[in-house]
TIKEGU-211931 format. One record per residue (C-alpha): z, y, x negated; residue number from 1. Coordinates in Angstrom, 2 decimals, padded with zeros to 5 digits. Each point is the difference from the previous one (the first is absolute). Layout:
N
+---------+---------+---------+-----+
:       w :       v :       u :   n :
+---------+---------+---------+-----+
:       Z :       Y :       X : NUM :
...
+---------+---------+---------+-----+
//
This chain:
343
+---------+---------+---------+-----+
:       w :       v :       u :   n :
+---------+---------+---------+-----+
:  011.66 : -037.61 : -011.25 :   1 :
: -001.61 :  003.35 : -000.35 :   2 :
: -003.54 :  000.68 : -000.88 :   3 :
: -001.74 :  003.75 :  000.19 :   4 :
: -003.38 :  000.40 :  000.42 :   5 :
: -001.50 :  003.69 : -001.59 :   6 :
: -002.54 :  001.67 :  002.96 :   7 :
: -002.11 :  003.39 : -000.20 :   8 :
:  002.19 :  003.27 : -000.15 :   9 :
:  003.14 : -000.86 : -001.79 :  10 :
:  000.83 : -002.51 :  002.72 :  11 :
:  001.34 : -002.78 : -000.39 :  12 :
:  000.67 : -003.18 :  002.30 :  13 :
:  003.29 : -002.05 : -000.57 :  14 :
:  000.44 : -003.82 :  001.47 :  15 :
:  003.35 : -001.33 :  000.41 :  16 :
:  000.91 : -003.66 :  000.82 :  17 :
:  002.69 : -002.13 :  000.27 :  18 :
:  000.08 : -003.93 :  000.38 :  19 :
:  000.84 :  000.16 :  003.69 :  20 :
: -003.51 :  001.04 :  001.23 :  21 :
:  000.70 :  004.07 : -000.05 :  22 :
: -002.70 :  001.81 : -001.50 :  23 :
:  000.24 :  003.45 : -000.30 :  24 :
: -002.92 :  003.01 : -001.14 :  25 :
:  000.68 :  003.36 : -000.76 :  26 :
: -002.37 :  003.30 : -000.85 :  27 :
:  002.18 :  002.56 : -003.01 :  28 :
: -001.79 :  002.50 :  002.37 :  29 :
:  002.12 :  000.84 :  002.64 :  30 :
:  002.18 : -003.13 : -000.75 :  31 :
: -001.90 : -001.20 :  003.17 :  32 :
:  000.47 : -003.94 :  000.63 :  33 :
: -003.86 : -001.43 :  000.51 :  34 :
:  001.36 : -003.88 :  000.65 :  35 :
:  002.87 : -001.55 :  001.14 :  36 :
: -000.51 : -003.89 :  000.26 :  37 :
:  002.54 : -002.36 :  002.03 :  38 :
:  000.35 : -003.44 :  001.18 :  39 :
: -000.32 : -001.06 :  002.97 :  40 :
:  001.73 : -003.04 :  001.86 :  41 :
: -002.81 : -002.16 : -001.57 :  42 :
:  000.51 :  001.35 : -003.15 :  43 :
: -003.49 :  002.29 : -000.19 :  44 :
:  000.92 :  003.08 : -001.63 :  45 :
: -002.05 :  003.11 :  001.67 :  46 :
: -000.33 :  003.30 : -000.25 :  47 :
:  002.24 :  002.24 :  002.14 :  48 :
: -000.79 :  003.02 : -000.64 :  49 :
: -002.95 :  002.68 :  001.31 :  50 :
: -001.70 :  000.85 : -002.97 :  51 :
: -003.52 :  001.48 : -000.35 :  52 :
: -002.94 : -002.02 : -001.35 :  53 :
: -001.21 :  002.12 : -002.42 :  54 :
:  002.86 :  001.44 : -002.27 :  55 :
: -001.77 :  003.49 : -000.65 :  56 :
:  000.58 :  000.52 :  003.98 :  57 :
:  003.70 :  000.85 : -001.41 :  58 :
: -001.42 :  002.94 : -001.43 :  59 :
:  000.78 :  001.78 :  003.54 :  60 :
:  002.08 : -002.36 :  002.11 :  61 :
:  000.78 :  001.71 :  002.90 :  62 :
:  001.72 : -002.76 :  001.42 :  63 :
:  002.50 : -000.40 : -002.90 :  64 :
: -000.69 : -003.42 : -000.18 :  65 :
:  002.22 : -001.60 : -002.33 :  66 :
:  001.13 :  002.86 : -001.77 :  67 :
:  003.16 :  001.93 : -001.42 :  68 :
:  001.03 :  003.11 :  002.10 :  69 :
:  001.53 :  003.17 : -001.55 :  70 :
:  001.56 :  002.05 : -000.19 :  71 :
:  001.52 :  000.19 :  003.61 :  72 :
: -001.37 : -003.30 :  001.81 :  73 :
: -001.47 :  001.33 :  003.81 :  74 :
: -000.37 :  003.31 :  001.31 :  75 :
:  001.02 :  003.38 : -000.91 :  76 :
:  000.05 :  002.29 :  003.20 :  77 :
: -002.45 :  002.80 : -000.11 :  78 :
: -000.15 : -000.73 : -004.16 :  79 :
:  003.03 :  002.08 : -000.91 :  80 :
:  003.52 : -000.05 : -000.94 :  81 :
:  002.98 :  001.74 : -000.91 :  82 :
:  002.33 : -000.91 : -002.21 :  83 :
:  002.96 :  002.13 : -001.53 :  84 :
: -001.53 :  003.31 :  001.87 :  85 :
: -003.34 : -000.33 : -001.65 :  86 :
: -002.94 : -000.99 :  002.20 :  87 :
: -002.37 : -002.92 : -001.87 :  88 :
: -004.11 :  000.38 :  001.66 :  89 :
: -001.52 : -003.52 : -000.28 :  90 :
: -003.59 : -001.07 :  000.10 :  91 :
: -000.55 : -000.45 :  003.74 :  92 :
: -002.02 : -003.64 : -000.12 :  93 :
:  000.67 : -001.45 :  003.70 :  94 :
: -001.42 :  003.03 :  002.21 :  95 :
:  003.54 :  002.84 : -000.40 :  96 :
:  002.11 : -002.59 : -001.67 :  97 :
:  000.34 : -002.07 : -003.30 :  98 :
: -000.52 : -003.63 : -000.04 :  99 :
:  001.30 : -002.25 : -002.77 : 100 :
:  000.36 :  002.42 : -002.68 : 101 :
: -003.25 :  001.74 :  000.41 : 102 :
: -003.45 : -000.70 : -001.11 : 103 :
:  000.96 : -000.39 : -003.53 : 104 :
:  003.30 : -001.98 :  001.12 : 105 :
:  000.83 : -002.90 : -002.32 : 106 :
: -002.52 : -001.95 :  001.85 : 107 :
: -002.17 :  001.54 : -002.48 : 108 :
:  001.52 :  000.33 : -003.34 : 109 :
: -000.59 : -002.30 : -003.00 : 110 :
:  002.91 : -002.24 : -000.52 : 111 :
:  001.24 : -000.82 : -003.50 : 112 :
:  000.90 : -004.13 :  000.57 : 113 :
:  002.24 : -002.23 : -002.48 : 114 :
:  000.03 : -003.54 :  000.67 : 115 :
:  002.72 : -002.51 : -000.27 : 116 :
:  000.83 : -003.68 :  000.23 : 117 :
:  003.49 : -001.81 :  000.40 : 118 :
:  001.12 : -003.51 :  001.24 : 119 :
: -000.16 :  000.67 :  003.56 : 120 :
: -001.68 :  003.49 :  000.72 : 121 :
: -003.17 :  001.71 : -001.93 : 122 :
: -001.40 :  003.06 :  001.37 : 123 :
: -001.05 :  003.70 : -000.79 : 124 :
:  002.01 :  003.10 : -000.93 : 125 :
: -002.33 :  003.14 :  001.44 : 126 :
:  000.96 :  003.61 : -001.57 : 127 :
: -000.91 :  003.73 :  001.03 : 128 :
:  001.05 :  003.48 : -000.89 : 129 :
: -000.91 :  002.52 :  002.83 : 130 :
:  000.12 :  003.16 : -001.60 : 131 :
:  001.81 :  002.95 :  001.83 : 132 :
: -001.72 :  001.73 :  002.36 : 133 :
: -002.42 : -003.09 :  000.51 : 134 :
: -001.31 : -000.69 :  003.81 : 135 :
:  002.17 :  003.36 :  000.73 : 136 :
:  003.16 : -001.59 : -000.86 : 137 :
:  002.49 :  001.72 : -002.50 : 138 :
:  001.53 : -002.27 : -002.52 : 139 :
: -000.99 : -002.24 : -003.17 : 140 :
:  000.00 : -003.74 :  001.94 : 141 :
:  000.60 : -003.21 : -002.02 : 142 :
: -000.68 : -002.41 :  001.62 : 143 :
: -000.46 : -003.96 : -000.81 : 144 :
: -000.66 : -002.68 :  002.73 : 145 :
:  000.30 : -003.91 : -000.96 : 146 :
: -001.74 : -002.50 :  001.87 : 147 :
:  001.69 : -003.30 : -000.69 : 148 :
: -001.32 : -003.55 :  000.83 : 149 :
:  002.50 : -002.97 :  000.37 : 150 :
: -000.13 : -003.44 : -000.53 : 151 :
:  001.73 : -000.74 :  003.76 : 152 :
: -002.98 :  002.09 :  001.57 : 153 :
:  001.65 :  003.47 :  000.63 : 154 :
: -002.01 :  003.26 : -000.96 : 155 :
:  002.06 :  002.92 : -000.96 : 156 :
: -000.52 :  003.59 : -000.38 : 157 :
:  002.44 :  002.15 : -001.92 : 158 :
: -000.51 :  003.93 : -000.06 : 159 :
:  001.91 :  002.36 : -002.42 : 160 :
: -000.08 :  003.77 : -000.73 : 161 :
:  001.74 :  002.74 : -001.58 : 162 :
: -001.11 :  003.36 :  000.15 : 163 :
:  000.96 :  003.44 : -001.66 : 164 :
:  000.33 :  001.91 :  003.29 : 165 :
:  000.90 : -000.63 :  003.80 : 166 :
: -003.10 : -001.21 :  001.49 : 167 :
: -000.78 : -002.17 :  002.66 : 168 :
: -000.80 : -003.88 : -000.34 : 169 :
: -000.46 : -003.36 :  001.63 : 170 :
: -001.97 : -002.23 : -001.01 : 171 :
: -001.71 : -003.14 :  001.18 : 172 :
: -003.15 : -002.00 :  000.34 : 173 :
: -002.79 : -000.20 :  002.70 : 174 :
: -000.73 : -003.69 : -000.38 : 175 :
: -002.09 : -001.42 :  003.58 : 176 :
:  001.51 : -003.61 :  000.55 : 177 :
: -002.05 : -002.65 :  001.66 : 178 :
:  002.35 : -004.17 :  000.32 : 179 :
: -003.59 : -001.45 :  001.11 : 180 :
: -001.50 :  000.09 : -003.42 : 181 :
: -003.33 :  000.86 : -000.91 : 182 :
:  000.25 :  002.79 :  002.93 : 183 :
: -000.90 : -002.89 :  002.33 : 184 :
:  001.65 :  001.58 :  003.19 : 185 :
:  001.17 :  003.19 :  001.33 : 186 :
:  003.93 :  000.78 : -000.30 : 187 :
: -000.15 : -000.11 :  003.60 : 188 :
:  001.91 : -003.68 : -000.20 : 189 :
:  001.91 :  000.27 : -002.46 : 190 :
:  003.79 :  000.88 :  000.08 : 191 :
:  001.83 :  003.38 : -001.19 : 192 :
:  003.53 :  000.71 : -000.12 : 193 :
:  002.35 :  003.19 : -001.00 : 194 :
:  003.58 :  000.17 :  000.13 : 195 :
:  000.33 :  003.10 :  001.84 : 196 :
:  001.28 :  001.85 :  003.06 : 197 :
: -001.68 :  003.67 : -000.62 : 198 :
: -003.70 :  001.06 : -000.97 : 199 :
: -001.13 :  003.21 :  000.14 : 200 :
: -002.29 :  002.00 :  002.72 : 201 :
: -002.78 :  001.18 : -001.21 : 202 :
: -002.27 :  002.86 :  001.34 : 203 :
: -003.73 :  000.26 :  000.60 : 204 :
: -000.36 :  000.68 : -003.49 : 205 :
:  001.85 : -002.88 : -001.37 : 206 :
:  002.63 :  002.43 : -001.00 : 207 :
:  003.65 : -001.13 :  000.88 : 208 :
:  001.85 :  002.16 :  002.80 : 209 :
:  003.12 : -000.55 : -001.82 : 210 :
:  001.41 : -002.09 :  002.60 : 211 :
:  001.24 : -003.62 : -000.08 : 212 :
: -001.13 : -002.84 :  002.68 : 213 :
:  001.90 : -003.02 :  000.78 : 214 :
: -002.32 : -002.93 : -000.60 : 215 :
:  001.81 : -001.77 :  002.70 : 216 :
: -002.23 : -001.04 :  003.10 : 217 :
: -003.56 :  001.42 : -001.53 : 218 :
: -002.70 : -001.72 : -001.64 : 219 :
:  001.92 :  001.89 : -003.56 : 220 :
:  002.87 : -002.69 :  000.48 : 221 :
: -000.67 : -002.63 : -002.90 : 222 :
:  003.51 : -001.17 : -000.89 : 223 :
: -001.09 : -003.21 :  000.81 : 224 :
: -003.73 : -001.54 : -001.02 : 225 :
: -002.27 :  001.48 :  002.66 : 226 :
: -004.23 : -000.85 : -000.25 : 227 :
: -001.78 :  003.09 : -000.77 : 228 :
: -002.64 : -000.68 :  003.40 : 229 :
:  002.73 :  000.90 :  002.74 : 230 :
:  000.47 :  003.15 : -002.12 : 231 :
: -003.10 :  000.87 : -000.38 : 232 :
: -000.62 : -000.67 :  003.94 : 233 :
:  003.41 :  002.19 :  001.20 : 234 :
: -000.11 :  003.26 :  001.71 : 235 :
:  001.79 :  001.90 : -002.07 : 236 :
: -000.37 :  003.83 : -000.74 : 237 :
:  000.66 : -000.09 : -003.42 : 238 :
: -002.26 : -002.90 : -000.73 : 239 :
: -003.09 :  002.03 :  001.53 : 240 :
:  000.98 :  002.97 : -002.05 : 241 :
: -000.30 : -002.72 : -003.33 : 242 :
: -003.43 : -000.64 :  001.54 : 243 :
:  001.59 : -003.35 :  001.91 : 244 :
:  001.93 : -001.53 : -002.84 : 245 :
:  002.97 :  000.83 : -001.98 : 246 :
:  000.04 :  003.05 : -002.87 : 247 :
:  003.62 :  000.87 :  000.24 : 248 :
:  003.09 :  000.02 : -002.34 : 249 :
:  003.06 : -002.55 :  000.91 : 250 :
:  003.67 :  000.58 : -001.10 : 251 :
:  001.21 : -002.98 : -001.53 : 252 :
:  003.37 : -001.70 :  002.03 : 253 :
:  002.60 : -000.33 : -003.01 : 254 :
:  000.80 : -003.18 : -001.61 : 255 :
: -002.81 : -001.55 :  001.89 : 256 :
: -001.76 : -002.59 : -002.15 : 257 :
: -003.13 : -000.57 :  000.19 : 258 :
: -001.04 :  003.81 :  001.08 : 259 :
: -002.97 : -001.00 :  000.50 : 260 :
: -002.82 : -003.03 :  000.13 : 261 :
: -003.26 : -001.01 :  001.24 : 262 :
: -001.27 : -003.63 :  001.02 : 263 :
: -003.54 : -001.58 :  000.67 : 264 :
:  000.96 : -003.38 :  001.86 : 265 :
: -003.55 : -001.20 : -000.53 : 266 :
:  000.41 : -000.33 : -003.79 : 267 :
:  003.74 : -000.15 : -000.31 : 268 :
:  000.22 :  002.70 : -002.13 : 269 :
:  003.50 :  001.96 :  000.15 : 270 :
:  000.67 :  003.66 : -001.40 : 271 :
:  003.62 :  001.05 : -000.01 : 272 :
:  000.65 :  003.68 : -001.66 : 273 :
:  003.30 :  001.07 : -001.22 : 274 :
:  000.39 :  003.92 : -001.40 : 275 :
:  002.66 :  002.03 : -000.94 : 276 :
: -002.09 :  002.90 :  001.51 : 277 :
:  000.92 :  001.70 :  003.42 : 278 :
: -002.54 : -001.09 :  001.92 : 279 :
: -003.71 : -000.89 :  000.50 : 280 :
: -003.23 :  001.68 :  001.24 : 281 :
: -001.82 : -002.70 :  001.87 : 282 :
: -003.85 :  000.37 :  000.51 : 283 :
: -001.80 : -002.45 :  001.40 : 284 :
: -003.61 :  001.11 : -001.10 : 285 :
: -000.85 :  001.91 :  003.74 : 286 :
: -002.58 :  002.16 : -002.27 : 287 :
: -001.97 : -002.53 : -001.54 : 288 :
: -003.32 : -000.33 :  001.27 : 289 :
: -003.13 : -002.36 : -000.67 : 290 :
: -001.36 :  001.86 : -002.87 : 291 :
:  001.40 : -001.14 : -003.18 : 292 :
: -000.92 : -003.12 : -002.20 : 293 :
:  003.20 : -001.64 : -000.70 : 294 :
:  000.25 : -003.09 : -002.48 : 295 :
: -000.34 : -002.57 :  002.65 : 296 :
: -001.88 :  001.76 :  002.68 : 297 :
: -000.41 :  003.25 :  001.83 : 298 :
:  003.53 :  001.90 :  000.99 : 299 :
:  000.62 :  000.78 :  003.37 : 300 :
:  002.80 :  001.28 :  002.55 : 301 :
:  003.55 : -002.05 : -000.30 : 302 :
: -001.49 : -001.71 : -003.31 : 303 :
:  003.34 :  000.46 : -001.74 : 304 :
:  003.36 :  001.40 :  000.24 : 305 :
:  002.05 :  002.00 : -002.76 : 306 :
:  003.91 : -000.20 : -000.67 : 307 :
:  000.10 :  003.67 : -001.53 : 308 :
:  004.07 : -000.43 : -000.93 : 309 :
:  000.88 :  003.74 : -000.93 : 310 :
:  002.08 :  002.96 :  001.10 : 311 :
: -001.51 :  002.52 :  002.36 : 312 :
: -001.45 :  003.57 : -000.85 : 313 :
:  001.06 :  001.06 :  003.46 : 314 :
:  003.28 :  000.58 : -002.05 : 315 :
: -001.54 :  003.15 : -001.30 : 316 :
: -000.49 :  001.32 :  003.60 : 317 :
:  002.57 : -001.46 :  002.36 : 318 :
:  003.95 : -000.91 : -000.42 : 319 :
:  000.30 : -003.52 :  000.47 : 320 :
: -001.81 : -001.91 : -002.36 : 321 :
:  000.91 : -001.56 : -003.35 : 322 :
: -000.29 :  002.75 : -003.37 : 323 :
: -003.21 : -000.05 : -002.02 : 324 :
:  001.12 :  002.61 : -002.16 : 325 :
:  000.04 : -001.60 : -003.61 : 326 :
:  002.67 :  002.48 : -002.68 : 327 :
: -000.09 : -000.32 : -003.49 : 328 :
:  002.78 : -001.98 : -000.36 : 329 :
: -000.41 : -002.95 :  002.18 : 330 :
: -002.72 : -003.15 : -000.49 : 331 :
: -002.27 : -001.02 :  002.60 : 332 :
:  000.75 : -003.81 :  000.18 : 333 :
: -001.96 : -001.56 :  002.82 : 334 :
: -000.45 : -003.19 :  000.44 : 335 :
: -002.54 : -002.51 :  002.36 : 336 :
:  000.10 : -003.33 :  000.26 : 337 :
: -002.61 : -002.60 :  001.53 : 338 :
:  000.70 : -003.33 :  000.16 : 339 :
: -002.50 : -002.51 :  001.43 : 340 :
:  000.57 : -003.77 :  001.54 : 341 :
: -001.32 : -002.45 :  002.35 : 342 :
:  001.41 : -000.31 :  003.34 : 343 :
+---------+---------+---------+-----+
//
């Protein structure tokens, strides 16, 4: 079932359910998810999401909380690149560099939204056009993302785009997951796991070096279900650069499945990710701080932890790294899928 609810300034708020206990809320502005709800091992469905209290707080959203991130997902060293000999200047929104597509990223954009209902899966088809030469980047972008809810409690995300020049792209969303429900606990006990052997190092800016680290024997090795609280505790360079957490992008292992998943043993809730993207940008919230009224209570440090799945804009600065470079003819066709249980 689908019902949409009209609010002040051409937004609008979209609630999709299924018959398994998901219940899912989206904003047409910035396609930003506002409520994910979830069973528990009890049956309870909760809220797992961080979302603000007060849905005009989106207006700014500095945290991303929720939302769609475009055009190039993370950061853009020192807010430039080249691309077929010809230098592109960005708007510099993260002290030198460009974060998530710059202030007026697709974070911020008014989303056109169709709805539709089948058997087994209803959801939400979001459109855009980014004109060229919008946020700095060259390029007409088409882009459509589909949020899909299914009837055997999986959440997917499908991104698409086309564009009539070369341009960089990859796309994802910024959604802060929290198993406990309600935002009843930290992340600090729950689970997280990435299929991975390599993450990148990152420099004092949060910039990557370019270079590749072997997750094996640090606190960055998550191949298997690890709790968050021994991370957070480590001694570990790179985590004190990410102000003691995680903020870093992992290479997927191939034809690992899951690549990814996150568990709260308290409730019972399980979170398995599959994507056909190259890897994931891991953040487990090291920034947040006691200041903003969330939902369910005040946010705070290690409150929630995103699965960014997306290529890397490092690509545009070091060898190494999957392509981000979109050309005319070829589709964007990215896919994320969340599937949700009881363990």
């Amino acid at each position: 079932m689908i019902e949409k609810t009209p609010l002040q300034d051409d937004w609008t708020l979209y609630t999709v359910t299924n018959s398994s206990g998901m219940k899912l809320e989206v904003l047409n502005f910035g396609g930003i998810i506002t409520s994910l709800e979830v069973p528990n091992k009890h049956g309870k469905s909760e809220n797992i999401v961080l979302s603000y209290r007060n849905l005009e707080d989106y207006k700014d959203n500095p945290n991303y909380f929720g939302a769609l991130i475009g055009r190039v997902a993370g950061r853009i060293e020192d807010a430039q690149f080249e691309l077929n000999g010809k230098v592109y200047p960005l708007p510099a929104n993260e002290g030198n560099h460009h974060l998530h597509g710059g202030p007026e990223g697709f974070h911020q954009v008014l989303w056109d939204v169709e709805t539709f209902e089948h058997d087994r899966t209803n959801g939400l088809r979001l459109s855009y056009t980014s004109a060229d030469g919008e946020g700095g980047y060259p390029g007409k972008l088409n882009v459509v993302v589909t949020y899909t809810l299914t009837e055997d409690n999986k959440f997917t995300i499908l991104y698409e785009a086309t564009t009539d020049q070369a341009t960089p792209v990859t796309l994802t969303n910024h959604t802060y997951f929290n198993l406990s429900g309600g935002l009843k606990r930290s992340i600090a006990e729950q689970q997280a796991m990435v299929a991975s052997s390599y993450f990148t190092e990152l420099d004092e800016e949060l910039i990557s070096t370019g270079k590749l680290l072997d997750t094996e024997g640090s606190p960055f090795n998550l191949q298997s279900f690890r709790t968050l609280a021994d991370i957070f505790s480590a001694s570990h360079e790179q985590l004190r650069l990410a102000g003691e957490g995680i903020d870093h992008y992992f290479l997927f292992s191939n034809n690992e499945k899951p690549k990814a998943g996150l568990y709260d043993p308290a409730s019972g809730r399980l979170m398995t990710i599959d994507s056909n993207q190259p890897g994931v940008v891991l953040y487990t919230s090291n920034g947040l701080d006691d200041t903003l009224e969330l939902k369910e209570r005040q946010s705070e440090k290690y409150l929630g932890i995103c699965f960014e799945t997306q290529a890397f804009p490092a690509s545009l600065h070091h060898s190494g790294f999957p392509d981000i470079i979109l050309q005319p003819e070829e589709k964007y066709e990215k896919e994320t899928i969340f599937s949700f249980s009881i363990k």
